[in-house]
BAFI-3210 file (N, C-alpha, C; in Angstrom, 3 decimals, decimal comma, padded with zeros to 6 digits):
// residues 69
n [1|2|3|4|5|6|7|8|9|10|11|12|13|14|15|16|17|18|19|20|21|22|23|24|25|26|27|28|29|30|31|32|33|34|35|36|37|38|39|40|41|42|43|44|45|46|47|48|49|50|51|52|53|54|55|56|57|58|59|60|61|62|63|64|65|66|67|68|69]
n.u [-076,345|-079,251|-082,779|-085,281|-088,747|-089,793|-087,070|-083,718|-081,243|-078,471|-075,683|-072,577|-069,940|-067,155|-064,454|-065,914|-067,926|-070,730|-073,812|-075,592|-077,698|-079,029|-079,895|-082,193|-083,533|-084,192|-085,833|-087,632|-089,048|-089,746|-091,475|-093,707|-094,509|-095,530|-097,551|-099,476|-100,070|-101,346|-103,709|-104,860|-103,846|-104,304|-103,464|-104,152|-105,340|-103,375|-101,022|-102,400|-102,775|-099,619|-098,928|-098,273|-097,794|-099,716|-098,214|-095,191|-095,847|-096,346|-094,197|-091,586|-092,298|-092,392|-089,782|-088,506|-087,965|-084,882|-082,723|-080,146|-077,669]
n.v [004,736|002,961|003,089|003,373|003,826|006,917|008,011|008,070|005,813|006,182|004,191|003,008|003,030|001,277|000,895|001,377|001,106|-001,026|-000,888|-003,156|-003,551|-001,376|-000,113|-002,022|-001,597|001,293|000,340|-001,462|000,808|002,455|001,168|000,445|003,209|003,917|002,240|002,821|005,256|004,419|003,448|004,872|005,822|003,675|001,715|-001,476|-002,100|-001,470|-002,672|-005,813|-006,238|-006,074|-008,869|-008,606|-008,259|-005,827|-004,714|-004,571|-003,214|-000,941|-000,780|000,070|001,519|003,722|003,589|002,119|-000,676|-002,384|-004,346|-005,268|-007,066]
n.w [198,465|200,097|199,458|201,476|202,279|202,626|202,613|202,147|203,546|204,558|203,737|204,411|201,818|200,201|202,752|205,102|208,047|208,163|210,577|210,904|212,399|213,190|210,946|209,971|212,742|212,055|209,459|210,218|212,129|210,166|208,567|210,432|211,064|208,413|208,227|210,630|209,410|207,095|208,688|209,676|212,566|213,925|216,454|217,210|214,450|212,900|213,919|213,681|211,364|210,238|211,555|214,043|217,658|219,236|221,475|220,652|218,141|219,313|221,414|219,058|217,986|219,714|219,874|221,654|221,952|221,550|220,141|220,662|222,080]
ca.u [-077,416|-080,537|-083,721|-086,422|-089,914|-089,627|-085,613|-082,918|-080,569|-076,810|-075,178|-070,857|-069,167|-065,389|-064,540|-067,024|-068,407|-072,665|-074,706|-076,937|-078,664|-079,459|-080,587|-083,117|-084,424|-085,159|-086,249|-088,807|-089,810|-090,781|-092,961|-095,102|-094,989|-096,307|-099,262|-100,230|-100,496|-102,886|-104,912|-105,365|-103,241|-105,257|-102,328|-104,990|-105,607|-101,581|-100,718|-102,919|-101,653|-098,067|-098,619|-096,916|-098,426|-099,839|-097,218|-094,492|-095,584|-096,114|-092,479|-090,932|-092,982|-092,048|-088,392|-088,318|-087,338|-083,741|-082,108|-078,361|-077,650]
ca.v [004,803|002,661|004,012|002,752|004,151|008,007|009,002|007,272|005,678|005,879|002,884|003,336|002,049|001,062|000,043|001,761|-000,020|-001,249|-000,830|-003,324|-003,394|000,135|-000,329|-002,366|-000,737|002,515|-000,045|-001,432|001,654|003,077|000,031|000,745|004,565|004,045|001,340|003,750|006,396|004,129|002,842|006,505|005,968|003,168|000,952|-002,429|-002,381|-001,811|-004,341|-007,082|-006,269|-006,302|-009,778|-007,879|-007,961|-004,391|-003,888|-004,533|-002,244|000,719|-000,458|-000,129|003,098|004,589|003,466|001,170|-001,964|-002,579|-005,476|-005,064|-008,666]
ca.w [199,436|199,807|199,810|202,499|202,366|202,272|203,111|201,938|204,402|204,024|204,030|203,906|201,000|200,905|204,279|205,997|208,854|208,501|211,226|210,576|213,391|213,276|209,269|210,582|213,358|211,249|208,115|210,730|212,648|209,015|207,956|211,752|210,613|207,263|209,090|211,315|208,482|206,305|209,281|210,293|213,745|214,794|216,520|217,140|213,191|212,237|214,198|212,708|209,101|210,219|212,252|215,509|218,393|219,799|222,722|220,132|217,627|220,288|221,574|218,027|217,366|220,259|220,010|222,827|221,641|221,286|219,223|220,934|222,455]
c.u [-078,534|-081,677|-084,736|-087,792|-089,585|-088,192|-085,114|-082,360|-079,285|-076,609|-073,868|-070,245|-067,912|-065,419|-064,881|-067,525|-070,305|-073,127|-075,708|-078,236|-079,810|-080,360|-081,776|-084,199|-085,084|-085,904|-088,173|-089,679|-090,305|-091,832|-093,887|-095,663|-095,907|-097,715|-099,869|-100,529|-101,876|-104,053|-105,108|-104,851|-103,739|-104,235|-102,882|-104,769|-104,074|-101,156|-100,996|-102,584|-100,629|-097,877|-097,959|-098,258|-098,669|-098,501|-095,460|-094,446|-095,911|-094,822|-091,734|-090,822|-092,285|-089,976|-087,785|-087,889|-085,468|-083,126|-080,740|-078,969|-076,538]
c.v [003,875|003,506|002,788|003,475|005,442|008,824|007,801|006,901|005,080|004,804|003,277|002,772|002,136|000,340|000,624|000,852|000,061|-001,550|-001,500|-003,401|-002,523|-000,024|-000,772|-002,103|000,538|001,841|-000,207|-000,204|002,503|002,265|000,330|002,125|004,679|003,018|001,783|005,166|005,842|003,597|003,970|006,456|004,767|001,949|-000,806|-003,264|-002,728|-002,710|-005,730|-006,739|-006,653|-007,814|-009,458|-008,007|-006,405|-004,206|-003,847|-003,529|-001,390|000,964|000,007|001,659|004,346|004,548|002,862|000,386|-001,613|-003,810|-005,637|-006,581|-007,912]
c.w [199,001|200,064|200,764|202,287|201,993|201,616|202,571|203,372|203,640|204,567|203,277|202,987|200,849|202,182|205,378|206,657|208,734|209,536|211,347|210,997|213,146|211,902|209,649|211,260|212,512|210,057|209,479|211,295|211,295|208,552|209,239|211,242|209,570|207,653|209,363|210,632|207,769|207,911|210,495|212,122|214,420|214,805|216,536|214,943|212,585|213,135|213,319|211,498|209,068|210,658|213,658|216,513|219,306|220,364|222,024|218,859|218,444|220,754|220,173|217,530|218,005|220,419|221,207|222,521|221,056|221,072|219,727|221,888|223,580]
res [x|x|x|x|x|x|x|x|x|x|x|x|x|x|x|x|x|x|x|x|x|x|x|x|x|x|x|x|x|x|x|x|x|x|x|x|x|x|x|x|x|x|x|x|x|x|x|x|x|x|x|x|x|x|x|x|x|x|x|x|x|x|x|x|x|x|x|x|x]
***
């Protein structure tokens, strides 16, 4: 397992299939979580730290954005 911010996240070994997509998405939606923890919820401020623009971290946050092609 790797670990990410709080929780680990399984990742299959052998010939388990990776997700990486998915890895991703939860790696990012924890880096917005932990933003909006230090900058006391304030989505304007976590934004500008991350470089994201607002409507992308509120999509991310809220689990809107989707990476599938």
């Amino acid at each position: 397992m790797s670990r990410i911010g709080k929780q680990p996240i399984a990742i299959p070994s052998g010939d388990g299939i990776v997700d990486l997509a998915a890895i991703v998405r939860t790696y990012e939606k924890r880096v917005i979580e932990d933003m909006l923890a230090a900058t006391n919820g304030n989505q304007t401020v976590a934004a500008k730290r991350l470089s994201l623009p607002l409507r992308t971290l509120v999509d991310v946050a809220d689990g809107g954005i989707s990476h599938e092609q």
